[in-house]
N, CA, C and O atoms as CSV, one atom per row, in Angstrom:
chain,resi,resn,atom,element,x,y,z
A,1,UNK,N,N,112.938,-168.419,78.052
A,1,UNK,CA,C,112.324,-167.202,77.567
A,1,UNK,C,C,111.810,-166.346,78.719
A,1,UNK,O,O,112.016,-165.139,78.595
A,2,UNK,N,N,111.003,-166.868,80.121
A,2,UNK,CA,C,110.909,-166.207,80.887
A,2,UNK,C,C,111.897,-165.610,81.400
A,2,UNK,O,O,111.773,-164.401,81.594
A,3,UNK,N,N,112.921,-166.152,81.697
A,3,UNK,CA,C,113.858,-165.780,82.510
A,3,UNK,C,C,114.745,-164.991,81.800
A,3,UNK,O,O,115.730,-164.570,82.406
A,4,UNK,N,N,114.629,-164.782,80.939
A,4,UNK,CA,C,115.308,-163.722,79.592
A,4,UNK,C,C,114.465,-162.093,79.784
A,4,UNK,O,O,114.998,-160.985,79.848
A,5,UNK,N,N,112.856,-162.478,79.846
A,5,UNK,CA,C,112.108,-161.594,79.799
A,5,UNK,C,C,112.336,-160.693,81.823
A,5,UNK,O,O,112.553,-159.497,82.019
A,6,UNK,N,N,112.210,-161.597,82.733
A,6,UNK,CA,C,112.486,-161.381,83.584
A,6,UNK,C,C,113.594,-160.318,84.113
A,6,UNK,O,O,113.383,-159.232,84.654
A,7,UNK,N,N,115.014,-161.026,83.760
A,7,UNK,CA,C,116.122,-160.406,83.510
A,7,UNK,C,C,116.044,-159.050,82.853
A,7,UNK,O,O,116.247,-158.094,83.601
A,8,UNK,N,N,115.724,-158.745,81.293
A,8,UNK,CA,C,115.842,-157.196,80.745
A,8,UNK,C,C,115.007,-156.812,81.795
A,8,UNK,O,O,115.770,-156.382,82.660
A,9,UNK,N,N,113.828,-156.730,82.203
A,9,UNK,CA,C,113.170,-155.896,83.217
A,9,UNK,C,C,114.097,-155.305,83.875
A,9,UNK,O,O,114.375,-154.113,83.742
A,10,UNK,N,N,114.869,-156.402,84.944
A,10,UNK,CA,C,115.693,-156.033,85.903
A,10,UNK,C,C,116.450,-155.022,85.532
A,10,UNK,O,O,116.668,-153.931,86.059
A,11,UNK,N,N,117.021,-155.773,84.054
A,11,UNK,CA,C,118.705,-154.149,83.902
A,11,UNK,C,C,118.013,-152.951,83.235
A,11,UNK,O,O,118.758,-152.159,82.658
A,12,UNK,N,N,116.328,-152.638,83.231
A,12,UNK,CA,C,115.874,-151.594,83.023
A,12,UNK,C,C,115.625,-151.155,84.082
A,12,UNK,O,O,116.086,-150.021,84.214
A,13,UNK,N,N,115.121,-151.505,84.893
A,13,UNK,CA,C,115.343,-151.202,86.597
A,13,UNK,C,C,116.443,-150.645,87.144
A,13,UNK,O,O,116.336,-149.570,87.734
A,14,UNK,N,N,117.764,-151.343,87.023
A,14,UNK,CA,C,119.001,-150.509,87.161
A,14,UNK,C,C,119.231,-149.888,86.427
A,14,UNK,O,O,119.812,-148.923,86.922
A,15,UNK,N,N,119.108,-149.764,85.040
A,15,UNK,CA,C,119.479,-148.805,84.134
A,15,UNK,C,C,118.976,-147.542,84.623
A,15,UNK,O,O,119.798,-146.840,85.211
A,16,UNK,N,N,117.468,-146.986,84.469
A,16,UNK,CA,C,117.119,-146.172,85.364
A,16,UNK,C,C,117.359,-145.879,86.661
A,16,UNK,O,O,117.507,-144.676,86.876
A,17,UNK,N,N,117.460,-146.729,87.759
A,17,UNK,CA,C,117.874,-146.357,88.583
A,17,UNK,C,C,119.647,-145.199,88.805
A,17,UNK,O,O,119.979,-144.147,89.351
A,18,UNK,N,N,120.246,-146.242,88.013
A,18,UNK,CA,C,121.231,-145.376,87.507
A,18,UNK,C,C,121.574,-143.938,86.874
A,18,UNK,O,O,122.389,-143.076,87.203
A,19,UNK,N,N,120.794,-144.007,86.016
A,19,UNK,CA,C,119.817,-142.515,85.744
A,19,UNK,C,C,119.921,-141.390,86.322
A,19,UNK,O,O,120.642,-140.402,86.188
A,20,UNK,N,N,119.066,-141.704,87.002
A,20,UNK,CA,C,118.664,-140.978,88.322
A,20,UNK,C,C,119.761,-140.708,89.414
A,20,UNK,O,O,119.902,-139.688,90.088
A,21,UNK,N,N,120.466,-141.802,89.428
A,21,UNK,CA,C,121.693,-141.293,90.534
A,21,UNK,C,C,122.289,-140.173,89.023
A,21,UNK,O,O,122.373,-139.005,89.403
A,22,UNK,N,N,122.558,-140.293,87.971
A,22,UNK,CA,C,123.720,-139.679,87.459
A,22,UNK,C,C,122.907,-138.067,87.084
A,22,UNK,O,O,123.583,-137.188,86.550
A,23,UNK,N,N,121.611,-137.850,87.384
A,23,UNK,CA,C,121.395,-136.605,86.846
A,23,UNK,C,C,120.622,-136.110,87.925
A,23,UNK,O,O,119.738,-135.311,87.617
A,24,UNK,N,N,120.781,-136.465,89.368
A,24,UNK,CA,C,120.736,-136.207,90.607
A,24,UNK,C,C,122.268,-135.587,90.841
A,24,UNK,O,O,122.544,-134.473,91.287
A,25,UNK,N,N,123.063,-136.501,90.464
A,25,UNK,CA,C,124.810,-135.850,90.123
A,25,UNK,C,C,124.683,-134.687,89.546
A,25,UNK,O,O,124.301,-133.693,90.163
A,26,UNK,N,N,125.039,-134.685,88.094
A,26,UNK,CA,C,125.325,-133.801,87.253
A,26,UNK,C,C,124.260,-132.874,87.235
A,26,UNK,O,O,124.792,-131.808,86.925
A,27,UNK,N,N,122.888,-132.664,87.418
A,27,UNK,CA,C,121.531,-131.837,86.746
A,27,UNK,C,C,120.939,-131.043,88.165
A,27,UNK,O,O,120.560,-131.378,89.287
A,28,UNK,N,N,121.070,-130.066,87.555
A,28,UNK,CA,C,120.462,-128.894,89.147
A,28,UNK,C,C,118.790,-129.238,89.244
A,28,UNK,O,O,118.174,-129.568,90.257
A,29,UNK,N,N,118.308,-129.072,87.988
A,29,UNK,CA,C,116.766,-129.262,88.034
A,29,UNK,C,C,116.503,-130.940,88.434
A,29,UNK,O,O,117.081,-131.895,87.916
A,30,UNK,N,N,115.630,-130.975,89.329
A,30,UNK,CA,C,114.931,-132.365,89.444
A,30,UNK,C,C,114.048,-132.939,88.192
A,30,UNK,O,O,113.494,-134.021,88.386
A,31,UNK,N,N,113.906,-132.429,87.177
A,31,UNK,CA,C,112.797,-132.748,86.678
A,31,UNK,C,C,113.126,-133.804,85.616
A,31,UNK,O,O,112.223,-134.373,85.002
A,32,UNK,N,N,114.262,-134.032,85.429
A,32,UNK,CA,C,115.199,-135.066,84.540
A,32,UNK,C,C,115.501,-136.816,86.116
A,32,UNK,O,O,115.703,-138.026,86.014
A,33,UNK,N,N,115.397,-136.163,86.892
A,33,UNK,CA,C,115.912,-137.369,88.700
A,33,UNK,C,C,114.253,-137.698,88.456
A,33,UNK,O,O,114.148,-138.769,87.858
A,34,UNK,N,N,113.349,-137.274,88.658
A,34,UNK,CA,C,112.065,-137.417,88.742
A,34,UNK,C,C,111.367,-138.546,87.641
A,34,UNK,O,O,110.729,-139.484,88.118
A,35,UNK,N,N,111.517,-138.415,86.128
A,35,UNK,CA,C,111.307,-138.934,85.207
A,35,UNK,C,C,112.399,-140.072,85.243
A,35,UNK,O,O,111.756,-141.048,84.855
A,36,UNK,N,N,113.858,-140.559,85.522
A,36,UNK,CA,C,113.934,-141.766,85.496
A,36,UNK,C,C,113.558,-142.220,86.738
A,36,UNK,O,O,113.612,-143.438,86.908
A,37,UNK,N,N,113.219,-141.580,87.571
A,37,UNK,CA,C,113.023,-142.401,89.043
A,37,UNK,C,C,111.256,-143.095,89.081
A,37,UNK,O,O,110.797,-143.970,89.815
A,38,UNK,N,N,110.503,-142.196,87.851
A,38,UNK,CA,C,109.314,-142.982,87.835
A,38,UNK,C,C,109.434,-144.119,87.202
A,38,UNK,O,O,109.202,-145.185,87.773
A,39,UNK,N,N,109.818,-144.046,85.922
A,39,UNK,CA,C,110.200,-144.716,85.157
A,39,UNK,C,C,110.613,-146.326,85.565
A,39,UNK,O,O,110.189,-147.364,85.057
A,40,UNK,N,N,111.577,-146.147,86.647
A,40,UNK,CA,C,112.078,-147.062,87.297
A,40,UNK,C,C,110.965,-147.704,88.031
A,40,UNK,O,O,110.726,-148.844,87.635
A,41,UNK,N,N,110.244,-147.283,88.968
A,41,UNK,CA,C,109.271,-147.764,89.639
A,41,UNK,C,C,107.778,-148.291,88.746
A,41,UNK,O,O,106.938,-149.068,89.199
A,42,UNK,N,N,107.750,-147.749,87.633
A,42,UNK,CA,C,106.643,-148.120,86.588
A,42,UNK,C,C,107.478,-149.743,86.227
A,42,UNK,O,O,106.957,-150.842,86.033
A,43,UNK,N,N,108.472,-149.473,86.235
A,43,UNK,CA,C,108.968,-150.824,85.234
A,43,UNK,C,C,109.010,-151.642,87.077
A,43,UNK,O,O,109.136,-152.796,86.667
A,44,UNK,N,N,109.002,-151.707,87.691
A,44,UNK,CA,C,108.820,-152.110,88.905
A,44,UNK,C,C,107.706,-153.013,89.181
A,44,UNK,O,O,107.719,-154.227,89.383
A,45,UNK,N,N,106.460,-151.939,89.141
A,45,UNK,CA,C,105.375,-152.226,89.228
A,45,UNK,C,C,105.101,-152.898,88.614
A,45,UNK,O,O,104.588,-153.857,89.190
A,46,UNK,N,N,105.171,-153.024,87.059
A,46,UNK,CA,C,104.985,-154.044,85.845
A,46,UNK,C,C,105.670,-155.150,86.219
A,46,UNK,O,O,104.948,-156.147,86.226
A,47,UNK,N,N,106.738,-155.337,86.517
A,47,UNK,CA,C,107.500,-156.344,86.576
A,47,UNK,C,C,106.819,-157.167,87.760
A,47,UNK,O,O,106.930,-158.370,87.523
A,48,UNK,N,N,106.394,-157.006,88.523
A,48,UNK,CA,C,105.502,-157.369,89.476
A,48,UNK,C,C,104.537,-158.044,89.042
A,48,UNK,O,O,104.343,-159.259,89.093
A,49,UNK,N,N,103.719,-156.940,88.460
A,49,UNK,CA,C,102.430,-157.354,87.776
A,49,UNK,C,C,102.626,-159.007,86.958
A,49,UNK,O,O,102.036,-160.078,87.100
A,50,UNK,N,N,103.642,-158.592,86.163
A,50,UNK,CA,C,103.940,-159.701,85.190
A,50,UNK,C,C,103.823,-161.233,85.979
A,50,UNK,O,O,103.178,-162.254,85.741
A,51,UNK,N,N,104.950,-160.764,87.208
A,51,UNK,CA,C,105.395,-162.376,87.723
A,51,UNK,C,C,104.193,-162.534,88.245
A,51,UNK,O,O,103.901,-163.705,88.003
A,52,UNK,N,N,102.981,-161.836,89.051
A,52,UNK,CA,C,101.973,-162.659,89.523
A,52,UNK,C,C,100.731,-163.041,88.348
A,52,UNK,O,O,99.767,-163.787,88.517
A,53,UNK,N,N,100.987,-162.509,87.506
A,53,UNK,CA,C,100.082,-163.043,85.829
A,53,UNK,C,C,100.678,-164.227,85.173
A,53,UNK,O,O,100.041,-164.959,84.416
A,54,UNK,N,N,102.033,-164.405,85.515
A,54,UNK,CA,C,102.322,-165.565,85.195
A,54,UNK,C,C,101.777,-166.727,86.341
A,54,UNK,O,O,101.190,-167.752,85.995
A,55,UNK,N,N,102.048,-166.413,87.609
A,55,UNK,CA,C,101.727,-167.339,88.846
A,55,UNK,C,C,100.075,-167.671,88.668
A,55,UNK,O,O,99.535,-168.694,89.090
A,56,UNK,N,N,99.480,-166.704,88.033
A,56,UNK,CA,C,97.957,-166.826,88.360
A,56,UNK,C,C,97.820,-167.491,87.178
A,56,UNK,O,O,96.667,-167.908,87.288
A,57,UNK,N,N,98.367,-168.012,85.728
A,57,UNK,CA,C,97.874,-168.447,84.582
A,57,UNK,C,C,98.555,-169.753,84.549
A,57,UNK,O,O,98.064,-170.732,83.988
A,58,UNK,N,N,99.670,-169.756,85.145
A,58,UNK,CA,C,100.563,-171.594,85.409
A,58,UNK,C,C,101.548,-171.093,84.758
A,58,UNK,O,O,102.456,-171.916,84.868
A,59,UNK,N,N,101.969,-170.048,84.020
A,59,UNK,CA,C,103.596,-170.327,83.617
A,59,UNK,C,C,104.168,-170.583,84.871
A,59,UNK,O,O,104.455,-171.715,85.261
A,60,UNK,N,N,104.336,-169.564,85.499
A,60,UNK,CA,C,105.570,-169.397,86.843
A,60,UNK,C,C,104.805,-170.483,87.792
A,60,UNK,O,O,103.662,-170.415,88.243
A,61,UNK,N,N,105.500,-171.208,87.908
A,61,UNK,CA,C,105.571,-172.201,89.536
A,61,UNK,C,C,105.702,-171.914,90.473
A,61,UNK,O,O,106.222,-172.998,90.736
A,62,UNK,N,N,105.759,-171.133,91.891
A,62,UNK,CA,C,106.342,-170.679,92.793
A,62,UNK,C,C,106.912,-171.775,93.600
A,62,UNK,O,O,105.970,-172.505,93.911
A,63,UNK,N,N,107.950,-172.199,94.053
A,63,UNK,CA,C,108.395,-173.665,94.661
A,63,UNK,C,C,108.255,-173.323,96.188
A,63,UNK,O,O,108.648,-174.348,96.745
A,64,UNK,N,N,107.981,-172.622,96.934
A,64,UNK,CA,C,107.524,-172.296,98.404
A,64,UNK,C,C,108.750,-171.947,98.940
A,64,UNK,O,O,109.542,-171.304,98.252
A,65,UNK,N,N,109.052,-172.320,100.207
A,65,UNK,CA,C,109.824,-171.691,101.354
A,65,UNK,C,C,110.459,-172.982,101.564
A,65,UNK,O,O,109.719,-173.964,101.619
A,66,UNK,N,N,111.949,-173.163,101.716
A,66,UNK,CA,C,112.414,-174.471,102.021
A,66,UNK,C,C,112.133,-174.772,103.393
A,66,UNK,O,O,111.466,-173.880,103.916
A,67,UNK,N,N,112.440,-175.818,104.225
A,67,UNK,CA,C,112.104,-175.805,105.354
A,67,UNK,C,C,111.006,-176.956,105.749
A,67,UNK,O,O,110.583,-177.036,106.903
């Protein structure tokens, strides 16, 4: 389930990111590049947020640095 939840984040991350390349393409006004490019970085930030709320409550394990 995490790793399900993890994952959609991600392809909302590219999805937007994608976005943004295609109406940076096609769209003269920025103001359509601007709104998925926040968008993208909000779901960023969250996604962040998330994995260290999991690390700080015991879902997520972090297994360290091999070596």
């Amino acid at each position: 389930m995490k790793t399900l939840l993890v994952l959609a984040a991600l392809a909302l991350i590219v999805y937007h990111l994608g976005a943004g390349l295609y109406h940076l393409v096609h769209d003269r006004s920025g103001e359509r590049v601007l709104q998925s490019l926040t968008r993208r970085i909000a779901f960023s930030v969250g996604l962040i947020l998330l994995v260290l709320a999991g690390i700080a409550s015991g879902l997520i394990e972090p297994h360290g640095l091999a070596g």
